[in-house]
C-alpha positions, 0 to 999 in steps of 0.5 A: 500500500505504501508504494501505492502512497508513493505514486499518488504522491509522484502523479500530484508533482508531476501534475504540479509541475507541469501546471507551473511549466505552462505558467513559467512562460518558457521559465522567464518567471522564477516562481512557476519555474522553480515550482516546476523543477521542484515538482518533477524532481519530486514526481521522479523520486516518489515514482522511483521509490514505487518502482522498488515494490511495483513493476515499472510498466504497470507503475508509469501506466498507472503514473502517465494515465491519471496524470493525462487526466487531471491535467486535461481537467486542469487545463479545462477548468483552470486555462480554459482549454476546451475538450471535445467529444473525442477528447472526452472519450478518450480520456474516458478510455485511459480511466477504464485501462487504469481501473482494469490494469489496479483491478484485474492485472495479477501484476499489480500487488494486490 
């Protein structure tokens, strides 16, 4: 369960820190490029320490697939940018790989 604790922590950095890379303006503003730095190297040492007690194709999977999702969400409800039907579903279908991958995969210590 720990490392479960671990990758959530690693997904938030990493959303994080992208939502500040969009905010650095190609690092020209100090606070969101040193919130971006910060987060990724936050985001890549929480996803190693998962990596101890989860295979790694599971573990980015799972890591990649929520992050695509909540920064899609972030970027709809904070910047703004608009998500069409396609983009909806597809969204939808990474959601329904991440429930099945930590549901049904005999990779995934349950």
């Amino acid at each position: 369960m720990q490392s479960y604790l671990f990758l959530a922590i690693a997904i938030v950095a990493e959303v994080t820190a992208t939502s500040a890379l969009r905010a650095s303006e190609s690092f020209t503003r100090l606070g969101p490029s040193l919130i971006t730095v910060v987060g990724y190297a936050v985001a890549f040492y929480c996803l190693s320490v998962t990596l101890k007690t989860m295979p790694v194709g599971i573990a980015y999977a799972i890591w990649s697939g929520v992050g695509i999702v909540l920064i899609s969400a972030i970027g709809w409800f904070i910047f703004g940018q608009k998500l069409d039907l396609p983009a909806v579903l597809g969204l939808a279908l990474i959601v329904a790989g991440v429930l099945v991958v930590n549901l049904y995969s005999k990779s995934v210590g349950h």
